[in-house]
C-alpha positions as CSV (number, residue, x, y, z in Angstrom):
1,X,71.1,-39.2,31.3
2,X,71.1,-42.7,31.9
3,X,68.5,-45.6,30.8
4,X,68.2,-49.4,31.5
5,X,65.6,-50.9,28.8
6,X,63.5,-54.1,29.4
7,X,62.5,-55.9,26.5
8,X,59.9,-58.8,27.5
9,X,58.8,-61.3,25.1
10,X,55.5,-62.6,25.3
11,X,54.6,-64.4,28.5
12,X,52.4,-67.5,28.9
13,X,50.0,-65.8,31.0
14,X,49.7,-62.5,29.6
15,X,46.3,-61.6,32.3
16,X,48.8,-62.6,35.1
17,X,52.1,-60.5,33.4
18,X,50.2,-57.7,33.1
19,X,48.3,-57.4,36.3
20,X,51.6,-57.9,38.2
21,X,53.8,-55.4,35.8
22,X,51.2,-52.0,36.1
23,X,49.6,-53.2,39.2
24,X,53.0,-54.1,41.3
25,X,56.3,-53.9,39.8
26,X,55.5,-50.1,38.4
27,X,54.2,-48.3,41.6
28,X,57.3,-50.1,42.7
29,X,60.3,-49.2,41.0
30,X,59.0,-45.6,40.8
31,X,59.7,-45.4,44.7
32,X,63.7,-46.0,43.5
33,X,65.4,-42.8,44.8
34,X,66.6,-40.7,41.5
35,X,64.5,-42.1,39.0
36,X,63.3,-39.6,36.4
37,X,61.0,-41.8,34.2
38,X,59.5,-44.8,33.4
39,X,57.5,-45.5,30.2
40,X,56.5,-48.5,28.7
41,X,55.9,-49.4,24.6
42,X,52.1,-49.0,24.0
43,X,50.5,-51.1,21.1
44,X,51.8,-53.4,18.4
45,X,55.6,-53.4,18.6
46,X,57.1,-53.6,15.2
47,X,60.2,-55.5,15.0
48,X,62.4,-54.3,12.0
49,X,65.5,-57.0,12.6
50,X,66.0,-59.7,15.1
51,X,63.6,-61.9,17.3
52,X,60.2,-61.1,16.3
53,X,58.6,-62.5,19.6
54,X,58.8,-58.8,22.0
55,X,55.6,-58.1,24.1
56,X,56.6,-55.2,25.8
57,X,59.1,-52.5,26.3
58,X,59.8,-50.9,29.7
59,X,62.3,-47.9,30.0
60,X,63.3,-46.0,33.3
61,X,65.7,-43.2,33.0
62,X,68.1,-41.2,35.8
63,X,70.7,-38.6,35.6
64,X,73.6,-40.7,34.8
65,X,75.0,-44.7,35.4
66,X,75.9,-43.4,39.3
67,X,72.4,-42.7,40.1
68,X,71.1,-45.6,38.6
69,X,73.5,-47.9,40.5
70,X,72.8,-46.0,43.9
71,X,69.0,-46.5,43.1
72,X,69.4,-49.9,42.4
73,X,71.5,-50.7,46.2
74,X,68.8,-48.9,47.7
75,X,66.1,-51.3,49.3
76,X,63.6,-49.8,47.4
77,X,66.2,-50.9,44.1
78,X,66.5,-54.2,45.8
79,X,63.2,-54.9,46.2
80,X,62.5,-53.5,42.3
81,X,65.0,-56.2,40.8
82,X,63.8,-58.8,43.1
83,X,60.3,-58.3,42.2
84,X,61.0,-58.8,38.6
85,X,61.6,-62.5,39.1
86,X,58.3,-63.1,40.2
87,X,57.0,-61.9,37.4
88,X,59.6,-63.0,34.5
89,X,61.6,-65.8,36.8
90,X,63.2,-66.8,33.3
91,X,65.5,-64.7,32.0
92,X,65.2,-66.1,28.7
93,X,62.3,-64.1,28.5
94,X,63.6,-60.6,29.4
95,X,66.5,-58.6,27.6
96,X,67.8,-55.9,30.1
97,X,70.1,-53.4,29.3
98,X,71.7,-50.5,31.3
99,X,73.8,-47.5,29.3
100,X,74.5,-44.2,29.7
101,X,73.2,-41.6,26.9
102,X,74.5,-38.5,25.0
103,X,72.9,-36.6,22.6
104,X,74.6,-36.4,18.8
């Protein structure tokens, strides 16, 4: 399985980030051919080492890095990552990170 983790600090407007994030960017990155699941932190998020300053966690998974790159060409993959920078235009305040996973 594959994962690409989003790791938001906290935004300005957090009425505005939120509305947009569950209300827009959700619905539409789960129309992304292949993609298995998306979950999102839910509560306080503890921060045991680094930049204490995380809002939210988002998470989609797929079967492996191929799907995930296919998903993201496709326009509904296109329009996903486009959409993101209306709602966190600066990337200083979004960590992404794409990896393939094996269990040990």
């Amino acid at each position: 399985m594959a994962g690409l983790v989003a790791i938001y600090k906290k935004p300005a407007d957090v009425e505005a980030f939120e509305k947009h994030y569950f209300g827009t960017h959700i619905p539409l990155a789960k129309t992304m051919p292949g993609i298995r699941r998306y979950e999102v932190s839910s509560g306080l998020i503890s921060v045991l080492a680094g930049p204490t300053d995380v809002y939210l966690i988002g998470t989609v998974y797929f079967d492996d890095l191929e799907a995930m790159e296919k998903a993201f060409a496709s326009p509904e993959g296109r329009a996903t990552a486009a959409d993101r920078q209306l709602y966190a235009p600066d990337d200083t305040g979004v960590q992404i990170f794409a990896f393939d996973t094996r269990e040990v």
